[in-house]
N, C-alpha and C positions, 0 to 999 in steps of 0.2 A: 504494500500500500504506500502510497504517495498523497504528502497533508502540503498543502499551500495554506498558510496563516498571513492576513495581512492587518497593519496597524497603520494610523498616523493620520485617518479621518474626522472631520470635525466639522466647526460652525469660523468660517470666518467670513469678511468683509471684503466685496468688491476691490480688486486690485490689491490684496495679500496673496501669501504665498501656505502653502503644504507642503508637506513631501510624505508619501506615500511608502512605505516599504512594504516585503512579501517575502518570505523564507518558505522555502521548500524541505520536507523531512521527509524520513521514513525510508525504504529498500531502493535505494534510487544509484543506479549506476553511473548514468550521465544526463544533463539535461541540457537541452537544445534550447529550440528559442524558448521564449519567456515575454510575456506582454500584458498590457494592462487595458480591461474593456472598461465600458461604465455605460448603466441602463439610467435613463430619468423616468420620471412617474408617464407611465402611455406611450412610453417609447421599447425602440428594441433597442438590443445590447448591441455596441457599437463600439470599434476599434476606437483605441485611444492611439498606442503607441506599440512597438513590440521589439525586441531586441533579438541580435542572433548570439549564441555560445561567442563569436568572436567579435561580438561588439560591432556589429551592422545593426540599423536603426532603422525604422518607418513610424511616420505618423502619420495622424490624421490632420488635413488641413486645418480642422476650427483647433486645434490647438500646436501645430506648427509656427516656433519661434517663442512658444510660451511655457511650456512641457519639456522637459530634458528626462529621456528614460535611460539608466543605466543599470550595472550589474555588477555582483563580486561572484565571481563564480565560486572560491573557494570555499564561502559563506552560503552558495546555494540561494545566494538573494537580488531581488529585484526591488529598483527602485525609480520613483516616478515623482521629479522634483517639477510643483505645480507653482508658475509665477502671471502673475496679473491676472487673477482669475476674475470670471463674470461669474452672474448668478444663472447663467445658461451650461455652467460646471456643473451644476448642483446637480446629482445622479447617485449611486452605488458603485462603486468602482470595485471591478473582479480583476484579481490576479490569476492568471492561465499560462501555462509551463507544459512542455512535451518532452517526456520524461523517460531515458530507459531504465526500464527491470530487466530481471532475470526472465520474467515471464514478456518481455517484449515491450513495444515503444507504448506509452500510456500519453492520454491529454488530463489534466488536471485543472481545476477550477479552485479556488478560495473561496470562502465563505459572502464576502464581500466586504466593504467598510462604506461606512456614508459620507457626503463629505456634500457640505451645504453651504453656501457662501449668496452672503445678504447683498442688497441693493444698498 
């Protein structure tokens, strides 16, 4: 089994900053990309950002040049430093990691974290 735990969500103010982290545990050989979605209320779940094992990037335009996603691999962790945020942020944000086992390559999801940010 593979656990993705994420912290570092909250309540802040138009045009502050978060940062997001995401730790991977459990029988995990190696893990490949790693990235981070986020669902708002009536919406679908939608790319945020995503990382490769060797530190290739993509994001999403509405947060392109504001979002920096990185990684320590040796930590098994991802992280997603959030700057000038709007109140069009505000969503659930999912950690998702594709991960090999013993038993083969797995997709893994976190639990999620909220992250709310006022006008």
């Amino acid at each position: 089994q593979v656990q993705l735990v994420e912290s570092g969500g909250g309540l802040v103010q138009a045009g502050g900053s978060l940062r997001l982290s995401c730790t991977a545990s459990g029988r995990i050989i190696s893990i490949n990309d790693m990235g981070w979605y986020r669902q708002a209320p009536g919406n679908q779940r939608e790319l945020v950002a995503t990382i490769t094992s060797g530190g290739s990037t993509n994001y999403a335009d509405s947060v392109e040049g504001r979002f920096t996603i990185s990684r320590d691999n040796a930590k098994n962790t991802v992280y997603v430093e959030m700057n000038r945020l709007e109140p069009e942020d505000t969503a659930v944000y999912y950690c998702n990691a594709r991960g090999l086992t013993r038993t083969g390559w797995v997709e893994v999801w976190g639990q999620g974290t909220l992250v709310t940010v006022s006008s």
